[in-house]
Structure formats: structure tokens, C-alpha cells
N, C-alpha and C positions, 0 to 999 in steps of 0.2 A: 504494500500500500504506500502511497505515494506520499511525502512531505509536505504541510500546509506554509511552502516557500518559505523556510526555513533559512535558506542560501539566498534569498533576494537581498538586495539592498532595501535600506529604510524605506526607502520615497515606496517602493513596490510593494515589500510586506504591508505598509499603511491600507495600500489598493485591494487588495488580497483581502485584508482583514475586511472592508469595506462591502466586499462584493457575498464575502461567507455571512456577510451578515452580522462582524463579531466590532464592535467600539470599544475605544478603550475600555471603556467604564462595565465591560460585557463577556471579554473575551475568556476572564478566569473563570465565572459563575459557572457554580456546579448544576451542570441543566436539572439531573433529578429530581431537585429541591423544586426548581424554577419549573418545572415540569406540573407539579403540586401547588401551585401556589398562582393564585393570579395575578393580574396585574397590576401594579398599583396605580392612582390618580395620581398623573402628574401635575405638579402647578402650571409648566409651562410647556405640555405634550409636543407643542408645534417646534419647539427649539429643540426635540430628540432628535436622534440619529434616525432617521427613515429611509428607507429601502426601497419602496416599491408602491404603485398606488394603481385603482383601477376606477370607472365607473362603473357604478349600479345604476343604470339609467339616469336620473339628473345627479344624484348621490354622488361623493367624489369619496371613497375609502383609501387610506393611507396605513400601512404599517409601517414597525420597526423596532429596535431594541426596549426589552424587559416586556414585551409581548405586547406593548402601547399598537391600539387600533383607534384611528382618526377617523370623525365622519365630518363633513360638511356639505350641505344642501343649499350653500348659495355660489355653486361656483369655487370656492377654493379660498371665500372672502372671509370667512369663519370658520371653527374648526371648536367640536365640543371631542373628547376622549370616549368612546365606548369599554363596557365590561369586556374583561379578555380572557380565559379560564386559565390562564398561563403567561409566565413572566420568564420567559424564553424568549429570545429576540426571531421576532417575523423578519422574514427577506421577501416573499413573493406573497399578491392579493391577486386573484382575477376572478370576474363574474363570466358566468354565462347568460344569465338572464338577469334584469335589473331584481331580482328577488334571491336567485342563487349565486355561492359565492364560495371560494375556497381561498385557506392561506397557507403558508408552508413555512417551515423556520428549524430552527436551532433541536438539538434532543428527537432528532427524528417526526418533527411536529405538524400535524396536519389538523386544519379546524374548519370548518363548514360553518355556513349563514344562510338559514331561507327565509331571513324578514329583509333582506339588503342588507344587511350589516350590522343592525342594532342590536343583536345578538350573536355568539359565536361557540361554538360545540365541538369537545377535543374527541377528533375520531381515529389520531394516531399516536403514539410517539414511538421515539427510539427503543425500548425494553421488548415491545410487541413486533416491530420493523427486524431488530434483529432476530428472534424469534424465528419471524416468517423465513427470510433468507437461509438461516438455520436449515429451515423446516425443507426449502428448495432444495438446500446444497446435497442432504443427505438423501432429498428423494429421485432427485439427477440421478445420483451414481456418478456425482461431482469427482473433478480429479482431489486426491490430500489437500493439496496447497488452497483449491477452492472451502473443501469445509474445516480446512482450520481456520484460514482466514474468516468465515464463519460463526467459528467460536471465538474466536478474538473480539467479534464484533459485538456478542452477547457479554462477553467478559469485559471489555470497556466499557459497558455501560449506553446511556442514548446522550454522547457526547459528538452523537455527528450530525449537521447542518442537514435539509432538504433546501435544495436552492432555485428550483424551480417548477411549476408546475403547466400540466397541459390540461386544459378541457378537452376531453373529445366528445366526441355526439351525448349527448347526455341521458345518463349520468355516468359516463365515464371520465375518470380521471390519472394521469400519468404523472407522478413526483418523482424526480432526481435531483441528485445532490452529490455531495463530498463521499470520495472513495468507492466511487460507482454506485452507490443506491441508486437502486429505481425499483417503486411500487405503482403499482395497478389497482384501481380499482373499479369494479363494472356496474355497480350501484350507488355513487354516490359518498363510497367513503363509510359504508357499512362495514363491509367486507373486504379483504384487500388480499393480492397477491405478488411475490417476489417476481420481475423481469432482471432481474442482474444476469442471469443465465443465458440471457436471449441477447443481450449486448453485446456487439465487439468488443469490450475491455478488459482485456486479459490483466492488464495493471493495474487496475481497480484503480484509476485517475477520476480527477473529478468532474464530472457531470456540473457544468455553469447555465446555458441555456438548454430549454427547449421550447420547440416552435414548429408549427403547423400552417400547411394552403392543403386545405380538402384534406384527402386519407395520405399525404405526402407530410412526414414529421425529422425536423431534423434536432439533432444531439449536437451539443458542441461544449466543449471540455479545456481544460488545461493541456499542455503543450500540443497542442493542432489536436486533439481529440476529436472524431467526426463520425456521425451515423447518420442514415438516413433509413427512412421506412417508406415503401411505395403502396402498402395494405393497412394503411391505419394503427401501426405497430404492432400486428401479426410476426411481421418479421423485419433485423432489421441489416443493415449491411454496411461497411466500414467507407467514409469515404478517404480518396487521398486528399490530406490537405495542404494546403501551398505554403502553407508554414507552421515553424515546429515550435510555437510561441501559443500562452494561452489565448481561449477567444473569452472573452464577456460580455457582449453583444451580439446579435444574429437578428435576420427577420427572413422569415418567407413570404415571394411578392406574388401575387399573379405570374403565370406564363413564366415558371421556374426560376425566377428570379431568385438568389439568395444574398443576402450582403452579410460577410463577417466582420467582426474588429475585435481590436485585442491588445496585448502588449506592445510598446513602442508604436502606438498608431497604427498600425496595421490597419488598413480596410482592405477587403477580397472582393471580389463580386465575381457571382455566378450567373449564364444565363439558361444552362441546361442541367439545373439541380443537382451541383455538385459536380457534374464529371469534370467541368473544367474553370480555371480562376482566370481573372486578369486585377492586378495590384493597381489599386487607385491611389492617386499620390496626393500625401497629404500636409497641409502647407502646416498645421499642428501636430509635429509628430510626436503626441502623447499617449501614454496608455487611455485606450478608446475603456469608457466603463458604464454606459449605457448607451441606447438605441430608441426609437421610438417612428413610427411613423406620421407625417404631418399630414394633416387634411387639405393644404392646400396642394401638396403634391410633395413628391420625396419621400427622405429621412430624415430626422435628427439626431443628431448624435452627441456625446457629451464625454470630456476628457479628464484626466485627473489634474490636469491643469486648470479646469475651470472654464475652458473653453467651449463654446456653442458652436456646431458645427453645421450645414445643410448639406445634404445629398441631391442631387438632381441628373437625373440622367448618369453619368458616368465623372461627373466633377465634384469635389469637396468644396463650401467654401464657408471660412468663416461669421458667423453671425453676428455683429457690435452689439453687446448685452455684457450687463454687470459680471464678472467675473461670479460662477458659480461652484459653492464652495463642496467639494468632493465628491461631486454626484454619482446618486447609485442610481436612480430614477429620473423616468419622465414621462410626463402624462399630459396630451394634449387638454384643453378644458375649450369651453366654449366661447366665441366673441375672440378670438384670434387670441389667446392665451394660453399660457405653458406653464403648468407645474414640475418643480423639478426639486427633488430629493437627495436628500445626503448625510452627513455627519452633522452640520451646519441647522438640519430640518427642513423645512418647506419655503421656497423661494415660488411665488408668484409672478409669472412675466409676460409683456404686452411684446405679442408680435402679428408685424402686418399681414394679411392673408397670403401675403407672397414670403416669408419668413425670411425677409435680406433684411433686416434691421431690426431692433429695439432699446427704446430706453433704457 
């Protein structure tokens, strides 16, 4: 199992910790504990460390470290704290329906919402995660090395991150994360099943994104990690990728588009899903550590530098907007506005329908 960049330099371990989900203030807490215990009210929720944000129809939900869950119903202009059953730090929130909702985080943690958000239900952690994988390795007829590592994973405890999740047709749902987890579940987070078996990762690397166009799902990992599914993760298959750097952002577009990014700036783009790259150059050559797509057309992209970045056809170019502080997120809102998440908390920003500019 692979080192949580142990060998980085500062500036990158900072990004890393950022992306697992772990803040300073976060990164020692023993999840068990936090596993048990909710969340507390914070005084000033919006100045946490936030990860990830999604809408539930006009609802705007925000997670992020000690389990804090943000709602705001006027756009992004207010923000009250919701109850959270857990004080584990969330990384990923996404709805399928402005009613349903899933979120993923820290201790193997997964929580469900069918009022939009104003409520939230622990349907997984780490202790039962490792469990299950257990449960797969030994009913494979896994090789050794897979069901020790197995037992190691019951024997650590639920001290490993879920870092991202997929909706599929509902109520299916796909979580991955750190050290290759990936769970399945076909109802909604009842029940759940180990996929680590069915993954190309033999190294048990970390799983950062995943993402979805139709029954087309791609993986994408630390050092060039890369999967792709053509059957709605039936099955899935390795792809080559154009560099041996992690990725932290991905999106799938229409008409097999894929755009990557990752350490030292890296952007890829794909236009026949994965089989082949061409390197987009980029005038911010920083670690890329979020994605997002814009309504008026494009990407967005966002740096550990602070920089805003737009995608438009096959060109990068910088956005003029306040330097943003450590972004893990970004989330279009309505009225040509951009929410964007970090260490720093919740920055609000006015961009024009053409997103070349902002205050």
C-alpha cells in the first residue's frame, strides 16, 4: 500500500492533505471516536476547511472537516450549519435528485439525505468497509498478498478516507478513496458491496476522482492511476496514462471528451475516452486541485496557487479574480456566480456569463 506522500515537499504534502480531506486541525483525530460522535456547532462553520459542495435543487450543501454540513437556500449568501451524525471530516457531497443526497469522508464514511440535506444518516464506515473487502478477499480465492493486505485493513482500524463518490442510475452508488477502496452499493447505501477486486490496482494506490457520461465511468488516482468502465462499472479496464504524476481533477464531457489535471499543472485532454492524450499548456503551472464545469461553456479549474483558470476548447487561460485560498472545490451557483472551497472556507464570486473576468 502506497504512502500518503510522505516524500513530497511541504508546499505538496499541504495539497495532498487538502485533497484526503485531512486540515491541520484534523489530520491526527482518531476517526473511531469521530466516527461516534457528531458534529459539533460551529460559531463560524463558513470559515472551516470545506471540500466539496453540491446543489439540491435551489439548496446549495457544503461539507468539510469534523463532519460540519452547510446549507444555504439563498444562493450561497447565507449559510446556517446542519446536524451531522459524525465529526469525521467530509470530502465529497453530491445529489441526485434535489431530495436525494450522498456524502463521503474520512473512517470509511458514507451518509445519505432524503429531505435535501437537512438531515443526514450514517450508512457506512471504515470497521464494516473493511469487513466487507475482508469478506471479498477470502471469497475471490484472492492471491496472500491481497487478503493480508485485507487484514491489515480491519487491523488499522476505519482510519482511511472515501474520497469520492458516483451516482449511478438510482439508487446506485460507487465510493472510492485512499488505498484503493471502492464500495458499491445497489440500493441506496442499505447494503453495500466490495469492487476493489474488479479494479486494475494491483498497488492499492489511491483512488482521487471518479466520474461519469452515461454507463462510461472513469477512475483516476495518484501517480497516473487510470480506469475506465464502458458497462456502467460491470467491468473495468486500465487506461494508459500520459503521465506518471497524480491527477485531482477529471471531468467527462459529451462525445468522449475527458480533461485531466494534477501535479505541477498538468492538464491532458482526451477526445476518444482515454485511448489517446494531447498536453494542454499551461500559463499557471501549479498543482491543478479542483475542476468544475461552467455553464457558460468550458471548465474551471482551480490551483494550489490560488489561481482561477478557464478551459475553452483546447486553450487554458487565466481568470483576474481575488486570489483563492487553497481550493479543494467549486461549484457553479446561479446569476453568473462561483462558489469555491478550501482550507480558507467559502469564497463567493461574481463572474461574467463568458467567465474572462471578475472582481
Amino acid at each position: 500500500m502506497s504512502p500518503m506522500g510522505k516524500h513530497l515537499p511541504p508546499a505538496r504534502r499541504l495539497v495532498l492533505a487538502l485533497l484526503l480531506g485531512m486540515s491541520a486541525s484534523t489530520q491526527a483525530a482518531p476517526a473511531a471516536g469521530a466516527l461516534e460522535r457528531p458534529a459539533v456547532m460551529a460559531k463560524a462553520p463558513q470559515r472551516a476547511a470545506l471540500l466539496s459542495a453540491a446543489l439540491a435543487g435551489r439548496r446549495v450543501i457544503a461539507v468539510g472537516e469534523r463532519g460540519i454540513v452547510l446549507a444555504s437556500d439563498d444562493g450561497g449568501r447565507s449559510w446556517r450549519q446542519v446536524p451531522s451524525p459524525v465529526s469525521v471530516t467530509l470530502t465529497t457531497v453530491r445529489f441526485a435528485t434535489p431530495m436525494d443526497g450522498v456524502a463521503v469522508g474520512h473512517g470509511g464514511t458514507v451518509l445519505t439525505t432524503q429531505d435535501g440535506g437537512a438531515s443526514w444518516q450514517l450508512r457506512l464506515d471504515g470497521r464494516r468497509l473493511a469487513a466487507l473487502v475482508r469478506e471479498e478477499a477470502q471469497a475471490a480465492g484472492a492471491t496472500p498478498e491481497a487478503v493480508r493486505d485485507a487484514e491489515r485493513l480491519v487491523a488499522d482500524g476505519p482510519d482511511k478516507p472515501l474520497l469520492d463518490v458516483l451516482l449511478l442510475d438510482k439508487p446506485r452508488l460507487l465510493a472510492v478513496g485512499a488505498f484503493g477502496l471502492a464500495i458499491h452499493s445497489a440500493d441506496g447505501g442499505q447494503t453495500w458491496q466490495s469492487w476493489m477486486s474488479r479494479l486494475p490496482n494491483p498497488k492499492g494506490l489511491h483512488w482521487h476522482v471518479a466520474r461519469r457520461d452515461g454507463d462510461a465511468l472513469l477512475l483516476a488516482g495518484e501517480q497516473g492511476l487510470l480506469a475506465r468502465s464502458d458497462d456502467g462499472g460491470q467491468s473495468f479496464r486500465p487506461l494508459a496514462s500520459p503521465y506518471k504524476g497524480s491527477w485531482f481533477a477529471a471531468e467527462m464531457l459529451p462525445q468522449g471528451r475527458i480533461v485531466l489535471a494534477g501535479l505541477r499543472g498538468q492538464v491532458w485532454q482526451s477526445v476518444d475516452r482515454g485511448d489517446s492524450w494531447t498536453l494542454l499548456p499551461n500559463p499557471v503551472p501549479a498543482t491543478i486541485t479542483t475542476m468544475s464545469p461552467w455553464p457558460a461553456g468550458g471548465l474551471l479549474l482551480a490551483s494550489q496557487s490560488g489561481a482561477l483558470l478557464r478551459l475553452q476548447g483546447d486553450r487554458l487561460q487565466p481568470v483576474p479574480t481575488l486570489p483563492l485560498a487553497l481550493p479543494a472545490g467549486l461549484l457553479p451557483l446561479p446569476e453568473g456566480r462561483l462558489l469555491a472551497l478550501g482550507l480558507a472556507g467559502l469564497q463567493v464570486l461574481s463572474l461574467p456569463s463568458d467567465g474572462k473576468s471578475a472582481p
